[in-house]
Structures are given as structure tokens and as C-alpha cells.
N, C-alpha and C positions, 0 to 999 in steps of 0.2 A: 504494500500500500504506500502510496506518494507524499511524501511527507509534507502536511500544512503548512506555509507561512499566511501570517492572518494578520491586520492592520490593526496597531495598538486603539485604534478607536474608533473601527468599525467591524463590525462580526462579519457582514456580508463580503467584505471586500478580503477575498482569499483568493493564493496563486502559491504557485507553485517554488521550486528556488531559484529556477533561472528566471521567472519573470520577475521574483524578487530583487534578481542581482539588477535585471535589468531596467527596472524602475525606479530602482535604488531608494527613494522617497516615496511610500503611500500618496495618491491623490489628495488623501483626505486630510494629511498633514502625519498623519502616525507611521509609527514604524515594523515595516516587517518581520513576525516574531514566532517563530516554533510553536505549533499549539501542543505538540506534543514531544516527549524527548526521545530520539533513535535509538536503537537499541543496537550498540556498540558492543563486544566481545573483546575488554582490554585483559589478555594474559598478557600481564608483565615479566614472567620467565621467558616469556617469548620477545616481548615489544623493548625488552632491553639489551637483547641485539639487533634492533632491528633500525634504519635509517632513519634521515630523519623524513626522507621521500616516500619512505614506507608507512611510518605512522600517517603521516598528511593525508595519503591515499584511504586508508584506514576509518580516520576521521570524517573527511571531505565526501568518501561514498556515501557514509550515512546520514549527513545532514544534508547532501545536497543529492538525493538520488533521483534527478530526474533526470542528471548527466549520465555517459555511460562513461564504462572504464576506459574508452580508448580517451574521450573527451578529460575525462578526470589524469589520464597519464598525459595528455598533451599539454594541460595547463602545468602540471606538478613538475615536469620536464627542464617546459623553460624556464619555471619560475623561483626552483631553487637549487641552481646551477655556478658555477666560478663567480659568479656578480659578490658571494658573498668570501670573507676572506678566510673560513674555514670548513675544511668538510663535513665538521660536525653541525654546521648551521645554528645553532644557537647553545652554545657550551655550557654547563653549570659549576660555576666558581665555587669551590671551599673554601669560604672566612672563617675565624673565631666562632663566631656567635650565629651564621646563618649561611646559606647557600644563595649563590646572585644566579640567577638565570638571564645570560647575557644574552640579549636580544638584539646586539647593535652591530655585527657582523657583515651586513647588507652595505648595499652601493653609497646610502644616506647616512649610516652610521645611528642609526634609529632605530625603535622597534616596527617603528609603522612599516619598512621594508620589507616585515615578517608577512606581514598580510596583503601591500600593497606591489609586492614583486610578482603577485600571482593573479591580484584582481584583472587586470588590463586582459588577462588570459580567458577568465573566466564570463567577462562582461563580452568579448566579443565571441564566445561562443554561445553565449547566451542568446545573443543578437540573432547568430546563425539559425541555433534553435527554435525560434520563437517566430521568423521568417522577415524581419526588420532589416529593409536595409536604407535608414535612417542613418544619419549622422549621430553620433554619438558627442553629446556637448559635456565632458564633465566640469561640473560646477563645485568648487569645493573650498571652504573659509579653512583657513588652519593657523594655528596657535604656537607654528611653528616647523612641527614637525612631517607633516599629513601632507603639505603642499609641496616640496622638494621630494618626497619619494611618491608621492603621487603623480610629478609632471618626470620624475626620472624612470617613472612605468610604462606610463604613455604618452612620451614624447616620439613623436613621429610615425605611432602607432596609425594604421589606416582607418580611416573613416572616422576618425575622432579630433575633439579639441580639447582641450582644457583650459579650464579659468579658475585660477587660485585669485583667493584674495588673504592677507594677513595686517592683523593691528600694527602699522608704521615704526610705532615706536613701543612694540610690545614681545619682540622676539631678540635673541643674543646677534651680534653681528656677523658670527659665523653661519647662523639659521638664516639670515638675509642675503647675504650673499652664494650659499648654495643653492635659494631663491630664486634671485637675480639675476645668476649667471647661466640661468638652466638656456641649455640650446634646443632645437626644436621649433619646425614654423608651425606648428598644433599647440604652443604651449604660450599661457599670457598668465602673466603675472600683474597682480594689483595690490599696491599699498592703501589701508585706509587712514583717514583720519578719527581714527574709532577706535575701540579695542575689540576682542576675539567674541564676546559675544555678540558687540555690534554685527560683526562679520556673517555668523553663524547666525544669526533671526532674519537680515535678507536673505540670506543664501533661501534658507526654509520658506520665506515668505515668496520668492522668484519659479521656487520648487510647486507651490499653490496657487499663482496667479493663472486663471484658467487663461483670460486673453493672452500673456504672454506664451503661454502653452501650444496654444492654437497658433500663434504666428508662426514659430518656432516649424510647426508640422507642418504648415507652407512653404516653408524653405527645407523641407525631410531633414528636419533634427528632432531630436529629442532629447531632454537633459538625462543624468543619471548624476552617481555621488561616486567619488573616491572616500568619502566619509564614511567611518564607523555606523553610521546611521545606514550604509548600504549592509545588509545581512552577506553580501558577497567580500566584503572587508572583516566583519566579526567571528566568523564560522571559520579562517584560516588560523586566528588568534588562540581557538582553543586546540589544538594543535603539540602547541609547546608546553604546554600545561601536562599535557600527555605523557609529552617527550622528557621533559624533563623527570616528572617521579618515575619512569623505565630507568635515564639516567641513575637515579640516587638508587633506586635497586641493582642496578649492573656492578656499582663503586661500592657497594656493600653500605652504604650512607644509612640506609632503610633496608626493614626487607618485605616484600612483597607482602600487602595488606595494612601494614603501616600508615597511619594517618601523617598528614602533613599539612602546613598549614602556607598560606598562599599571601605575601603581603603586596600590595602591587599599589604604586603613586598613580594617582587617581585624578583626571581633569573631567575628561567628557561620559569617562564610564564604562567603554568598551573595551578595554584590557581587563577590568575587574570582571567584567561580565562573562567574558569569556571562560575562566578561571571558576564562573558560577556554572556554566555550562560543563565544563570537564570535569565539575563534580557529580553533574548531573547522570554525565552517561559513563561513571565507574570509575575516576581518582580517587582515592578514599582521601576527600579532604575535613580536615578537621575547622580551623575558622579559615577565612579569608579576611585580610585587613585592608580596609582604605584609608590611603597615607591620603594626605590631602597638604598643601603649602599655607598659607594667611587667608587664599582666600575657600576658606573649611566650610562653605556654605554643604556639603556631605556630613561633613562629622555631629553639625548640627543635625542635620537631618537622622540621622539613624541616634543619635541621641534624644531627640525630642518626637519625629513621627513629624515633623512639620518640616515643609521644605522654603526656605523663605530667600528670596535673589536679593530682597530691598536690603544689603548693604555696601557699602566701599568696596570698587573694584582696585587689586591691589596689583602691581605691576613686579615681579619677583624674580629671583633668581632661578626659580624652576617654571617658565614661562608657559610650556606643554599644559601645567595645571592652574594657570590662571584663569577662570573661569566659572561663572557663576549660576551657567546654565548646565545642567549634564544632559546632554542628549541622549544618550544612553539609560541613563535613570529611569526612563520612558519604558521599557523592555520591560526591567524588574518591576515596576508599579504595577505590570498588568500582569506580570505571575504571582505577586504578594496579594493580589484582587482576584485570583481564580481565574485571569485571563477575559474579565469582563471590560469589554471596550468600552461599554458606557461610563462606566466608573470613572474608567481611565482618560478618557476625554475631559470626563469632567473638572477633574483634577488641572489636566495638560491645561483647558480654558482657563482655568482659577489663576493659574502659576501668570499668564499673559495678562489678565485682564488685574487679577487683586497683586500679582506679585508672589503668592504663597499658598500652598496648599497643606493642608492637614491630612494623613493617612488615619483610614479607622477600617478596623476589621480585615488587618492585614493575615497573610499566614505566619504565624509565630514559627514554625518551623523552617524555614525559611529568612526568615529575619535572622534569626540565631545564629545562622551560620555567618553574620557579620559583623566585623567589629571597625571601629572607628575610630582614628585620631588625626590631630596636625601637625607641622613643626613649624616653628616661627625661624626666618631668615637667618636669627643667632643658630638659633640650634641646628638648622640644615648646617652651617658652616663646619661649626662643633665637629660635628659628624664626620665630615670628611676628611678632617686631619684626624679625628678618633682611627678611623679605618685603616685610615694614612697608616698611623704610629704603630696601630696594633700589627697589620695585614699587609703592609709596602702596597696599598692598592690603591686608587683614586678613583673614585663613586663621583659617577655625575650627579649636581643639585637635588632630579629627579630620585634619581634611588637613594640619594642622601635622608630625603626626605622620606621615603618607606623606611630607612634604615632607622631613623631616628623614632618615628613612630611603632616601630616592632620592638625597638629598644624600651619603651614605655610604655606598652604594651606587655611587657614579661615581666617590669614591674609590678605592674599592678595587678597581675592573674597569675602570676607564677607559672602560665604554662610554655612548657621547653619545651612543646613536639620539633619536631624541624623544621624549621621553617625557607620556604624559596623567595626571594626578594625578587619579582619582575623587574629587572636592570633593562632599563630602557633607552639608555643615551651613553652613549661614548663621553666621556670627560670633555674629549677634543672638542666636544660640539660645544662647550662650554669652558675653556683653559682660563680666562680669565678668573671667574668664577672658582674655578678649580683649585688652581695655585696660589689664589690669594688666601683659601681657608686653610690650607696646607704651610703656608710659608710664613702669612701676615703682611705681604707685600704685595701690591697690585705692578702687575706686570706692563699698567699702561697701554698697551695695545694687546688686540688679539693674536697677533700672530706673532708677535715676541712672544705671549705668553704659551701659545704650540710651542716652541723652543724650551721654553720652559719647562713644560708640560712633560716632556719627552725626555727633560734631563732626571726629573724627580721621580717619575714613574718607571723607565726603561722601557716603555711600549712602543711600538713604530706610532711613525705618526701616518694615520690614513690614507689612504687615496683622495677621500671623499674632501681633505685638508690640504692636504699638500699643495701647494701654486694656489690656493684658491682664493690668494688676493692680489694675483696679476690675471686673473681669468676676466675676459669682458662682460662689463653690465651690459646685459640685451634688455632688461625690462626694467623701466625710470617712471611707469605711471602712478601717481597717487591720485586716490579722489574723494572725495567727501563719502560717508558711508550712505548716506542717502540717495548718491548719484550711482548705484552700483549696478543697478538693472540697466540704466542708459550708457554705462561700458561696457556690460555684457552685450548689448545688441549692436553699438558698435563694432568691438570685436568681430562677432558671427555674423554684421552685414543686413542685420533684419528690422 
């Protein structure tokens, strides 16, 4: 039987997963969501020798089974192939105190590479599938990381464009410039005057204007997402989740049945979610933590049951999780509600119109499985020389901040299972950052502080870095957030 995806806020509006992938965004504004969870056979005696092309297959068949295997080997093929810099494709680090599952190996030095190295694969066969031959417009805001390995997926891919957009003066100067410099006549880049949510409410609102919609199919395009909000971006994410507890049973770390618990730096919600999903169909996980930066509007939430945006957006050193909106949030709401769209609409309406919603009658079992906290910009720093000192290792911001939060977290529950820290960013994407919590001296420039970087740590310095502040700006447009739909149809000519 063909596995459900169903619109967080409409029960009638059901498809399949390629039309999922390839919709990316419900009409109706929600998002495409599993009504039911695949039934997976993870033998870990087995999946801990096994690749990491094998697991993805493994996984991928069962949540997306309306692809076939040869469709499923052609995506898996190209998509996690030499682009990344080891064969293991996402390694698991032994610290002191916890396991990093490094997720920054890909062409962008990011985790979003994990997922976005394969969607471009998946969305055009989708296309194929489904009998579309439409242009494919991707449209997608990012907060840094989402838009550089999203336009390094499908850069010059056929029949497609993309339009990133990111908050100006809301990403590191190395996230900007891998941005900037991206080549590709498919690929447009846009600075707002706004920050990442501003970015992400038109993107969603451009995604729902029926007339834009309709022009759009006058001229044979169609939009779709490189965002986590496309179920063709989430469903690759749970994946390493997999991969990694086979990992810590292969290393003797665990042994097979072993609970573990899952701490992942938390922005939009789809790395955690995912992480919810791999528990779903057989990791034996015990909690899942959401690390969150200043701006904790999460931590509130699952502390209180209220989700509230009305405060100070905060501009931080872990910039991936600045943000006030979780798009992803939206998924879980409507599994903690039994999967009731109306519910969950109602809620999604609340959050736009009052600012805030209130959960009741959620499922406690499910809740449970999640725990919540922050770290403030001292304590991310803290953190990284802690690591430094103990483990000769350098944690970017992001995992800084899971780290400091798991660290506070075991204070105050005393529980020691094992725990895996989703490491989501290369240091390098962040040196300045990096070396100045390690050192106490700010390096001044970015790319002095890659020198840096490389002398304190011992780690090459990337591809994705290397030369990449003599590489040429091809993309100089900024524009007011409100003028964003009238670049976008510039761009595409409509």
C-alpha cells in the first residue's frame, strides 16, 4: 500500500511522495506529512556494515515508495558520490562527554548537503513521474545554510531555476560569499533588507498567491522548495540518524538495542524532526534535545505548550538558528493533535494573525520524548574552547550550542545514555567565531582567521574555503523584503 502524505491542514488534500516532492508546499499553505509511519526492518548486526548508500536506499524505499529501485539507485548514485570528502559520508566523532555526528563532509561544508545533494535528483524525477514538463522555479529563503547547497545542487540542472533569498546582514561572511559566488545561469541570488523570517513568510506567502500561480503556468513553471518544508528535503535527513546508531554498534560504542539519545541545534525544525522520524521506524531512541541559541522561542514552547514569535529577533553567532518561526514545528503539531488538520490550521492561523498559539490535548507520549534548552552567546563561546581544551577539537557555534545544552541537560537529569550531537557546520564556515572563543582574540578578518583556524585545529582547510575570497561576486542584488515577489518575476520574465 502507497504511503500517505496529507497537508498539515487539510485532510482532503492527499498525494503521494513524488507529488509531495514535487509540490514541495501544500496549496493550502501546510505541509506534506506521513499519515502513517513505514515499516522499516533496521537489523543493526546487519546495517552496521553496511554503507552509507545502502542505508539511504533502505530508508528512502520506505518512505518514498512510489519511486522504484532503479529510480531510488539513480538518485542515491549521484547524490552521495566524491562531492563529499569522505567515504564514510557522515562520520561519528568520539568526544569526552558525547558522540558529534559530523554532517559537514559535502561540497557546502553543511549538513543541509546531506539532504540537498540528492533532492535536485529526486525532484526531477519526480517531475518525470508525475508527466510535468514545466519548469521547475525553486524558490527558497535560507538563514544561511539551505541556499548555497541548495543553488550548489541545482545549479545548471535542466529545466530548472532557483531563487534564494537571505537576511543581508544576518549570515557569517563566509555563508555570503559561498552565496555570492555561486556560478550557474539557473541560479539568482537575493539579499534582503529583513531578516530570515522576513525571508521565509514571503517565500510561503508567493508559494499561496493563486494569481501568481497561474501566471507562473502561462509561462510552464511551477514553483517547488529546496526547503525542509519540501518532505523531498526531510525524508533524506532521517537517514543518518540510522546511520549513525549502526555506526556506534559497529565501534562497540553501544550494543544493538541500546537507547541513545539524539541532541540536534534546532532553527526551523527539520533536522530534529527527522531524528523524531528515525525513532519512529526502529532507533531505539531515548530523548531527543532541542539546542536552541537566544533566540529559544522552542524551548519556551515545549516548556510552556505555548508557542509565542512576539519577541526580539536576535542576530547570533549560530545564525542557521536564528529564527523565530519553525517551519517545521508545523509537522509535529499535527502528530501531537492525532494528525487532525483542522486543529492544526487553526493553531498555524493563530500563530499569523495573534502571534501565538496554545497546545491542548496534545499526545503526552510523544511530547516526552523531548527535551528543551538554550545557550546564550557566553556560553556557546565557553563551549568551544571547553571542547577545545578537553578534545583538541573545534565545534562550530551551531553544535556549540547543542553541546552546551546537553551539557545542562545531564545536569539536571543525571541521564548518561549516549548521546549523538547532530554537528552541522564545519568550524571553517565560521573561523572567526571559532578562534576567537578558543584563543580570546579576534582574528579581524575571515580569512586570516581560516589560517588560523587550520593552525589551532590541524584540519585541512576545505574546498568549499579555500580561494573563496578571490572567487567572483556574480550576485550584488539587495531589495527591500516586501519587493520580493517583483524580483522573482523579474528574474523568470513573467
Amino acid at each position: 500500500m502507497t504511503l500517505v502524505y496529507q497537508s498539515t491542514r487539510d485532510e482532503n488534500n492527499k498525494v503521494t511522495a513524488s507529488q509531495a516532492i514535487l509540490q514541495g508546499l501544500a496549496t493550502d499553505g501546510g505541509l506534506f506529512t506521513p499519515l502513517t509511519t513505514p515499516e522499516v526492518t533496521l537489523d543493526f548486526d546487519h546495517l552496521k556494515d553496511a554503507s552509507y548508500q545502502e542505508v539511504a536506499k533502505l530508508v528512502l524505499s520506505a518512505f518514498l515508495d512510489d519511486f522504484t529501485e532503479e529510480e531510488l539507485d539513480y538518485c542515491i548514485t549521484n547524490a552521495y558520490d566524491d562531492k563529499f570528502d569522505t567515504a564514510t559520508i557522515a562520520p561519528v566523532v568520539k568526544l569526552q562527554n558525547h558522540y558529534n555526528l559530523e554532517l559537514f563532509h559535502g561540497s557546502t561544508i553543511a549538513f543541509k548537503d546531506m539532504a540537498l545533494s540528492i533532492l535536485p535528483y529526486l525532484l526531477t524525477t519526480s517531475a518525470k513521474k508525475q508527466g510535468v514538463d514545466n519548469k521547475i522555479v525553486i524558490l527558497t529563503a535560507t538563514s544561511g545554510d539551505t541556499g548555497k547547497a541548495a543553488m550548489a545542487g541545482f545549479a545548471d540542472v535542466p529545466e530548472t531555476e532557483i531563487i534564494v533569498f537571505y537576511p543581508k546582514d544576518g549570515v557569517s561572511k563566509i555563508q555570503e560569499l559561498q552565496m555570492t559566488t555561486q556560478a550557474g545561469a539557473n541560479t539568482h541570488v537575493i539579499a534582503i533588507d529583513g531578516n530570515f523570517d522576513d525571508a521565509q513568510t514571503n517565500v510561503k506567502r508567493m508559494f499561496n498567491d493563486v494569481d501568481l500561480r497561474e501566471k507562473l503556468l502561462t509561462h510552464h513553471m511551477q514553483f517547488s522548495s529546496a526547503n525542509s518544508m519540501n518532505i523531498g528535503r526531510l525524508v533524506p535527513q532521517v537517514v543518518y540518524y540510522v546511520y549513525a546508531y549502526a555506526q556506534l554498534v559497529k565501534a562497540g560504542h553501544i550494543k544493538n538495542g541500546d537507547k541513545v539519545n539524539f541532541t540536534v541545534p534546532t532553527g526551523n525544525f527539520g533536522n530534529i524532526l527527522a531524528a523524531y522520524y528515525a525513532g519512529q521506524i526502529g532507533v531505539p531512541v531515548g530523548k531527543i534535545i532541542c539546542a536552541s541559541n537566544e533566540n529559544n522561542v522552542l524551548t519556551d514552547f515545549f516548556a510552556t505548550g505555548t508557542y509565542d514569535k512576539k519577541r526580539d529577533f536576535k542576530v547570533t553567532t549560530s545564525p542557521s538558528m536564528d529564527i523565530l518561526v519553525s517551519s517545521n514545528l508545523e509537522r509535529l503539531i499535527f502528530h501531537l493533535l492525532g494528525n487532525d488538520a483542522v486543529k492544526t490550521k487553526e493553531l498555524m492561523d493563530a500563530l499569523v494573525t495573534k502571534g501565538e498559539y496554545t497546545l491542548a490535548d496534545a499526545d503526552k507520549g510523544i511530547l516526552d520524548l523531548f527535551a528543551a534548552g538554550f545557550a546564550t552567546e557566553d556560553e556557546t563561546a565557553a563551549e568551544i574552547k571547553r571542547v577545545y581544551e578537553e578534545d583538541k577539537y573545534i565545534e562550530d557555534p551551531h553544535t556549540a550550542v547543542a553541546s552546551t545544552v546537553y551539557e545542562a541537560y545531564v545536569q539536571k537529569t543525571d541521564d548518561h545514555t549516549p548521546t549523538v550531537i547532530a554537528s552541522t557546520a564545519s568550524p571553517y564556515k565560521f573561523p572567526r567565531v571559532a578562534v576567537s572563543a578558543v584563543t580570546g582574540k579576534d582574528s579581524g578578518d575571515d580569512f586570516k582567521a581560516v589560517e588560523d583556524l587550520h593552525q589551532l585545529s590541524g584540519v585541512d582547510i576545505p574546498a568549499a574555503v579555500d580561494g573563496l575570497e578571490r572567487a567572483e561576486v556574480r550576485h550584488k542584488t539587495v531589495v527591500a523584503a516586501a519587493d520580493m515577489q517583483k524580483a522573482v518575476e523579474s528574474y523568470l520574465g513573467v
